[in-house]
C-alpha positions as CSV (number, residue, x, y, z in Angstrom):
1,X,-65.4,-58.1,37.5
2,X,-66.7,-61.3,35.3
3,X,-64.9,-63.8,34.2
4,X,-65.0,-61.9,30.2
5,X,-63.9,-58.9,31.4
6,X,-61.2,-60.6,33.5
7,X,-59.9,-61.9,30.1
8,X,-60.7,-58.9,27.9
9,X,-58.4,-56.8,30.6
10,X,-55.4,-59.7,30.1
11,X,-56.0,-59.9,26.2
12,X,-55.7,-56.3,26.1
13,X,-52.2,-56.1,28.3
14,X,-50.9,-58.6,26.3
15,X,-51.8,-56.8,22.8
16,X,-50.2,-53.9,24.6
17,X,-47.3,-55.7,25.4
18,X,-47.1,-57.5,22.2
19,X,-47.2,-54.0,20.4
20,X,-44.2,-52.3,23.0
21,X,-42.1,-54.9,21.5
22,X,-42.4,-55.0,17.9
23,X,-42.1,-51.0,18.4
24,X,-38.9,-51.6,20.7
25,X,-37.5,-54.3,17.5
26,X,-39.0,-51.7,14.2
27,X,-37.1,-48.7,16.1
28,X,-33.6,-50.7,16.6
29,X,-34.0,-52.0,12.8
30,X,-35.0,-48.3,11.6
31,X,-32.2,-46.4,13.6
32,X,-29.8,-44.3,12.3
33,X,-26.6,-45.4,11.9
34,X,-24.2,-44.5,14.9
35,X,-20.7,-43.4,13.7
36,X,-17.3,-45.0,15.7
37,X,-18.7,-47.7,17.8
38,X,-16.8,-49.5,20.3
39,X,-13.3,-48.3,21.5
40,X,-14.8,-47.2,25.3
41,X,-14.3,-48.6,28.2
42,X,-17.6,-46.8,30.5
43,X,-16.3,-49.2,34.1
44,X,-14.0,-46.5,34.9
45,X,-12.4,-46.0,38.5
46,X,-15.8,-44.6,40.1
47,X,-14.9,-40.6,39.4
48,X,-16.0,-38.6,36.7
49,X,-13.4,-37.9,34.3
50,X,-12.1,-39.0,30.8
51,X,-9.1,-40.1,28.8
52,X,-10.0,-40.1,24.8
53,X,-7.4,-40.4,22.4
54,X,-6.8,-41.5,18.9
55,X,-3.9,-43.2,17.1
56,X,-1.9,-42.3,14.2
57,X,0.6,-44.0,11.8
58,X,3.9,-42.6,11.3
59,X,2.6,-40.7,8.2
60,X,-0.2,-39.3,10.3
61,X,-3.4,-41.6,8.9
62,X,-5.2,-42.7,11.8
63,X,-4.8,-46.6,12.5
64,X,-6.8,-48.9,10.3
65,X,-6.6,-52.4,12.7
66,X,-7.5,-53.6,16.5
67,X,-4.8,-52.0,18.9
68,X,-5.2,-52.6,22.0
69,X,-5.0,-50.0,24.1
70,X,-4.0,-50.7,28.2
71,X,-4.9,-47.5,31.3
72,X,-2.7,-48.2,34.0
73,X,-2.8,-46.3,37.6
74,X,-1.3,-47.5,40.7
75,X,-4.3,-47.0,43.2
76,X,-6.9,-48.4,41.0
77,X,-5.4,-51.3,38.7
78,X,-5.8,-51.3,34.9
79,X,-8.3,-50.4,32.2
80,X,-8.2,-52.1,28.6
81,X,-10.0,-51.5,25.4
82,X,-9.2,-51.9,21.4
83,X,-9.2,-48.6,19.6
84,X,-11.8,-48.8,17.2
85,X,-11.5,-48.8,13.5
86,X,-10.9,-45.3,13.0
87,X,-8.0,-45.2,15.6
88,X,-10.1,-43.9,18.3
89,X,-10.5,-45.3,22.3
90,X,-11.5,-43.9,25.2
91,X,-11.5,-44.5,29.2
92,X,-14.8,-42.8,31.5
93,X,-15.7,-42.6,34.8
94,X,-12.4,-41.9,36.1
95,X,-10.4,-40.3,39.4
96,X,-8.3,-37.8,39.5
97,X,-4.6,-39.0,39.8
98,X,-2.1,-40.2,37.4
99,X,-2.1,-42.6,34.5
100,X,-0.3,-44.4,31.9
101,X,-1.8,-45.2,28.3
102,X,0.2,-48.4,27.1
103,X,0.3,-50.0,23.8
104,X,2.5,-53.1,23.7
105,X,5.6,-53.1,21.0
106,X,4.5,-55.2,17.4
107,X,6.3,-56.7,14.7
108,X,6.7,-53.4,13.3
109,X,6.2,-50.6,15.9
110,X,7.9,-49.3,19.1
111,X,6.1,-49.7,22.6
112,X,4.1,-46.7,23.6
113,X,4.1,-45.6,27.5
114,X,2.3,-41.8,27.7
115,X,1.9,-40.6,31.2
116,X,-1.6,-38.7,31.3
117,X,-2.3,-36.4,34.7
118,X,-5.7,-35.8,35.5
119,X,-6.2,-32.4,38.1
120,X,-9.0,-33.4,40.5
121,X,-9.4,-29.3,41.9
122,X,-12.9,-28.9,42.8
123,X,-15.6,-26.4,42.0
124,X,-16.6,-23.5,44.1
125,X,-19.0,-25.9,46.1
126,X,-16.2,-28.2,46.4
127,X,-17.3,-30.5,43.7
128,X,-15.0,-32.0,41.1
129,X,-14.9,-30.8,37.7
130,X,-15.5,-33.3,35.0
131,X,-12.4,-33.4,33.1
132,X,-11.4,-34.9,29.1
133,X,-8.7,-35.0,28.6
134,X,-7.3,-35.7,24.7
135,X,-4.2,-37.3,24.1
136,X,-3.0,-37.8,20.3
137,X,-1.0,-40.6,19.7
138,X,1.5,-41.3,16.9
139,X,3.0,-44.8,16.3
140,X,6.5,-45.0,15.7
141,X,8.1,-47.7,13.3
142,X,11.1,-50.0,14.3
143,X,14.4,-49.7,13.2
144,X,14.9,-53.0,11.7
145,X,11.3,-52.6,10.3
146,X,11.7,-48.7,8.6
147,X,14.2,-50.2,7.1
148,X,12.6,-53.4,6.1
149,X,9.9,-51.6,4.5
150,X,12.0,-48.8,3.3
151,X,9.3,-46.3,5.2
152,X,8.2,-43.5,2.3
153,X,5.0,-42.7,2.6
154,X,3.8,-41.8,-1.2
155,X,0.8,-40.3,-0.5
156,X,2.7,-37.5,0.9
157,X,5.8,-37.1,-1.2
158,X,4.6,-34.0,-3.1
159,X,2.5,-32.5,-1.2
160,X,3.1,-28.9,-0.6
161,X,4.3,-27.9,3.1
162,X,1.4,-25.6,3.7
163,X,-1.4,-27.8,2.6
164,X,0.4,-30.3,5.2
165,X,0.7,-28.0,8.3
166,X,-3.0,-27.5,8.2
167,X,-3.8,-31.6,7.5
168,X,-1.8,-32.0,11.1
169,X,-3.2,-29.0,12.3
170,X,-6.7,-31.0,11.3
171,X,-5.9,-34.3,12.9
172,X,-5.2,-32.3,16.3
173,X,-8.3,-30.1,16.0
174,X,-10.8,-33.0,15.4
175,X,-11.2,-34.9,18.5
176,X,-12.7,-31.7,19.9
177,X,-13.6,-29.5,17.1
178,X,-15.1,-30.9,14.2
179,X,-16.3,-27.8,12.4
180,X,-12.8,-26.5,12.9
181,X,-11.2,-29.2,11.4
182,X,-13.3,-29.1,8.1
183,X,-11.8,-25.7,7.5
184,X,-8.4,-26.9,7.8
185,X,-9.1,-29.8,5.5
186,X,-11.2,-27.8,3.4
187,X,-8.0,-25.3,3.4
188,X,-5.4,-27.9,2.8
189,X,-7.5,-29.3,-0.7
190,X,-7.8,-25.5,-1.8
191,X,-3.8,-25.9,-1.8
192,X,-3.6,-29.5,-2.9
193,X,-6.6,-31.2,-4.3
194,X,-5.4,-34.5,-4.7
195,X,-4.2,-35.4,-1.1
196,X,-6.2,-38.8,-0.7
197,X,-5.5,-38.5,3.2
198,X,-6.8,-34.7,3.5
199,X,-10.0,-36.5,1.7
200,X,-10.3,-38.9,3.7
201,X,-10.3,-37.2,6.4
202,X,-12.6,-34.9,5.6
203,X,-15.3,-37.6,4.9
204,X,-14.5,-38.6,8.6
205,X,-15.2,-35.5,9.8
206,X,-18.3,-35.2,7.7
207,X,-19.8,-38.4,9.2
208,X,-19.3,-36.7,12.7
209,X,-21.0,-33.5,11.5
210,X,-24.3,-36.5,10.1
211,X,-23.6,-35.1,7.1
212,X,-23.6,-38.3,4.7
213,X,-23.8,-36.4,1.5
214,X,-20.4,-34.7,1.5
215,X,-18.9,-37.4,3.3
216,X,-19.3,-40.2,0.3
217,X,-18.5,-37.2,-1.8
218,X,-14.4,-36.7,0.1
219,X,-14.6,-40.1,0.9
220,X,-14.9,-41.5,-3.1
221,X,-12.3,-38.9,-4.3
222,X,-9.8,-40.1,-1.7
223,X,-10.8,-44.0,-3.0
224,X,-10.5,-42.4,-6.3
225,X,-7.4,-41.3,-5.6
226,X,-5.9,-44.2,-3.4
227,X,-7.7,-47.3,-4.4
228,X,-6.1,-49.9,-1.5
229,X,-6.4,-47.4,1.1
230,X,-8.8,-49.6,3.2
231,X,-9.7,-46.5,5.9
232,X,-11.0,-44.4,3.1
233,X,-13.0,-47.2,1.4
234,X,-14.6,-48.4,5.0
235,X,-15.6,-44.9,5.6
236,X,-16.9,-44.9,2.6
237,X,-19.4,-47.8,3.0
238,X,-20.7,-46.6,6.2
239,X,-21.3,-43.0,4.5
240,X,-23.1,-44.4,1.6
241,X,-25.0,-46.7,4.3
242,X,-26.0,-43.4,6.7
243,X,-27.1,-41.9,3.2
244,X,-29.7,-44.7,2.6
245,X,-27.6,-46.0,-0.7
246,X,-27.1,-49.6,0.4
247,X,-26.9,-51.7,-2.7
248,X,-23.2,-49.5,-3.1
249,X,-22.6,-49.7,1.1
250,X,-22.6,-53.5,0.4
251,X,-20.3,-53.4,-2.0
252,X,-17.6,-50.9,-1.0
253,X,-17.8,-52.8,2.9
254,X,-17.5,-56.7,1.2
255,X,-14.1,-55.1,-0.9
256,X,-13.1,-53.9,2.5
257,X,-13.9,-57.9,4.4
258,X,-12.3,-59.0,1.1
259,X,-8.6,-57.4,2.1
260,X,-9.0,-57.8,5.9
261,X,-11.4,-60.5,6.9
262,X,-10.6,-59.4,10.8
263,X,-11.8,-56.3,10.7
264,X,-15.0,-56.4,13.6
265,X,-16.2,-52.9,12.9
266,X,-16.4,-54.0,9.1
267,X,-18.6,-57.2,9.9
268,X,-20.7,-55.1,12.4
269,X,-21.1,-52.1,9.5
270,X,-21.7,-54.9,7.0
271,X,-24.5,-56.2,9.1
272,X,-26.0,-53.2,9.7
273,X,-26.3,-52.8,5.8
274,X,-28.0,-56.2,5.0
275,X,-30.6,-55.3,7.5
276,X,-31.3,-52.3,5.3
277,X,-31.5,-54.9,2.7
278,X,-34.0,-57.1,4.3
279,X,-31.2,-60.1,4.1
280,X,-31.6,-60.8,7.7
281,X,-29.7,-64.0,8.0
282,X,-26.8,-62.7,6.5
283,X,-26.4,-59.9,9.2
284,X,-27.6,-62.1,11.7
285,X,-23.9,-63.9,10.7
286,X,-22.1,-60.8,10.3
287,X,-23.0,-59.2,13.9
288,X,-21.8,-62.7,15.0
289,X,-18.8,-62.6,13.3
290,X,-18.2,-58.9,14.6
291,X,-18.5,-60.3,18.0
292,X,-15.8,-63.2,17.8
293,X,-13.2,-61.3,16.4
294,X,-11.0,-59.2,18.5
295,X,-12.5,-55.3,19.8
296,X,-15.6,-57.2,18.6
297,X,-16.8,-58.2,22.3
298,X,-16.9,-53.9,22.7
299,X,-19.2,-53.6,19.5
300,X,-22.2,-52.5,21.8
301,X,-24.4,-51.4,18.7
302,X,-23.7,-55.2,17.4
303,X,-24.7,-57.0,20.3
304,X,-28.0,-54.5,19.9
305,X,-28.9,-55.4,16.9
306,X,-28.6,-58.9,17.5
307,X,-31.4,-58.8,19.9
308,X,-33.8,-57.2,17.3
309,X,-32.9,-60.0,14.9
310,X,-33.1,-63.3,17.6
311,X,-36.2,-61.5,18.9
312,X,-38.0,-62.4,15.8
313,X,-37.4,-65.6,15.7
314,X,-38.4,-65.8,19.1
315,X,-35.2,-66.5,20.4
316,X,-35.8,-64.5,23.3
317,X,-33.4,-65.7,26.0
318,X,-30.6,-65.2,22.9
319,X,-32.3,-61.8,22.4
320,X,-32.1,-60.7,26.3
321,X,-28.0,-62.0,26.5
322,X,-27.5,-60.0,23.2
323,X,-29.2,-57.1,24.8
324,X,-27.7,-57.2,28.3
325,X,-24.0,-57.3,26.6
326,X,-25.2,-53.7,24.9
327,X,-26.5,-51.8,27.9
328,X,-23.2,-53.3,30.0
329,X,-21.1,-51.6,27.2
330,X,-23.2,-48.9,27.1
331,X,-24.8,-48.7,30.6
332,X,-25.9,-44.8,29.8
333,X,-27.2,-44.8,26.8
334,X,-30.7,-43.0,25.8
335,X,-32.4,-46.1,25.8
336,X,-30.6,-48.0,27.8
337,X,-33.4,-48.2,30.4
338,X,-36.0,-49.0,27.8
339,X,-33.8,-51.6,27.0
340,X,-33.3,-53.1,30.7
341,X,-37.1,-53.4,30.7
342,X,-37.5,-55.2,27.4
343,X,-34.8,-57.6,28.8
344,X,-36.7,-58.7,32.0
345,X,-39.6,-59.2,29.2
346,X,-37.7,-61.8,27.6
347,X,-36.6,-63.3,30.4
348,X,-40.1,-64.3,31.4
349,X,-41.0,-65.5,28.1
350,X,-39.9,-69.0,26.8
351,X,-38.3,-69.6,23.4
């Protein structure tokens, strides 16, 4: 082969290569917005089970702040993630055996300590049965602090009893039955149609269905209707931002940051939204942000994105430690091989 078609084959590869990349960085900028990140703990025990759960308030709203949530076992040690910002966690990859979900007591709530039992039977070929199990969990208020606070929860002082049977009949249907619980909610409003927390819910369950539309539609009544509730008004943003209405996503998210600056998931939702804006510093500093605050470090989708935006500015060994953090949160995820290979790309490039 001569010398010009030595370096017509090695311009070519690294066209090629030059073009795999900018496709790799244009997808991760272009995709969909993923609804309830973080809260999942994938290291597991080595089996093949899972533990999800979600959190709940005393008045039944799902928890709104980082909660750390510990898995305890006697053979194999302890897991721990935060619940993400809609109250939800989860622990994979697990054995059979028995296990202890612990939330340490606050300021204002009791300690939690629910023993979970996981049935390791095999199959008819002796193999064992992947298992998930759900386990609700409702938070319980302090003596000294009920009646500090003088616990009433207004948004349910006059709701009727049926349209509330089927909003807790809704909470415990969701985790496995979305559909399911949009009838209930959708049942409970036909009662009631100004229960903020039925609406809110709703939108939630929306978002899980990728329906954006009717989401921002519960999701503003319930603002409408409850104007501090800060759940309703960050499911709102990232409804409005799956719906490809940014300019209003910004705005609902930065009145969310404005009430609680620590909220990860609502830097990380933030960013995601002023990349849709082209304003690529400023979510470059939000996704940071996300990251440093705590349940930040199990934001995989931030540390993702952050290796799209240091990749073009050809920060590539910041891009390949941003990316590596994602596929070790998220070690089975569709692209997570893609990913591995576009890491050991920018590992052999120099910034």
């Amino acid at each position: 082969m001569s010398l010009h078609s030595i370096r017509a084959v090695a311009h070519e590869s690294l066209r090629l290569l030059r073009l795999s990349l900018l496709a790799f960085v244009l997808l991760l900028l272009s995709a969909p917005t993923l609804f309830a990140q973080g809260g999942t703990d994938y290291t597991g025990t080595g089996g093949v089970h899972s533990i999800q759960g979600r959190l709940y308030f005393p008045s039944g709203r799902r928890t709104d702040f980082s909660v750390k949530v510990r898995l305890e076992n006697m053979n194999t040690g302890s897991l721990t993630v935060f619940a993400d910002a809609y109250g939800t966690f989860s622990f994979r990859n697990l054995v059979g055996g028995s296990y202890t979900i612990v939330i340490e007591a606050s300021e204002y709530y009791e300690a939690v300590r629910e023993a979970v039992f996981i049935d390791d039977g095999g199959n008819q070929l002796g193999r064992s049965t992947a298992r998930v199990i759900t386990v609700p969990i409702h938070l319980q208020f302090k003596r000294e602090a009920r009646e500090k606070l003088g616990v009433l929860n207004a948004a349910l002082a006059n709701v009727p009893k049926k349209a509330l049977d089927l909003y807790y009949k809704a909470l415990e249907t969701a985790p496995s039955d979305a559909k399911k619980a949009v009838e209930l909610l959708n049942g409970a409003l036909a009662i009631y149609s100004e229960f903020p927390l039925a609406l809110s819910e709703l939108g939630v369950q929306y978002l899980r269905l990728n329906q954006p539309g009717k989401a921002s539609e519960a999701l503003s009544s319930a603002v409408r209707l409850s104007p501090e509730d800060m759940e309703a008004r960050l499911n709102l943003g990232i409804a409005l931002l799956n719906q490809g209405e940014f300019q209003r996503a910004e705005e609902e998210l930065r009145q969310v940051l404005k009430k609680n600056e620590q909220l990860a998931t609502g830097h990380m939702y933030l960013g995601m939204t002023l990349l849709k804006l082209n304003k690529h510093d400023e979510a470059e500093r939000e996704f940071l942000r996300a990251t440093s605050l705590p349940g930040g470090e199990y934001l995989a989708q931030a540390y993702k994105y952050l290796g799209g935006l240091y990749w073009r500015k050809g920060e590539f060994r910041q891009a390949a430690d941003a990316l590596e953090k994602y596929v070790k949160l998220s070690p089975k995820a569709p692209d997570a091989e893609r990913i591995r290979n576009t890491i050991k790309e920018f590992r052999s490039k120099k910034n």
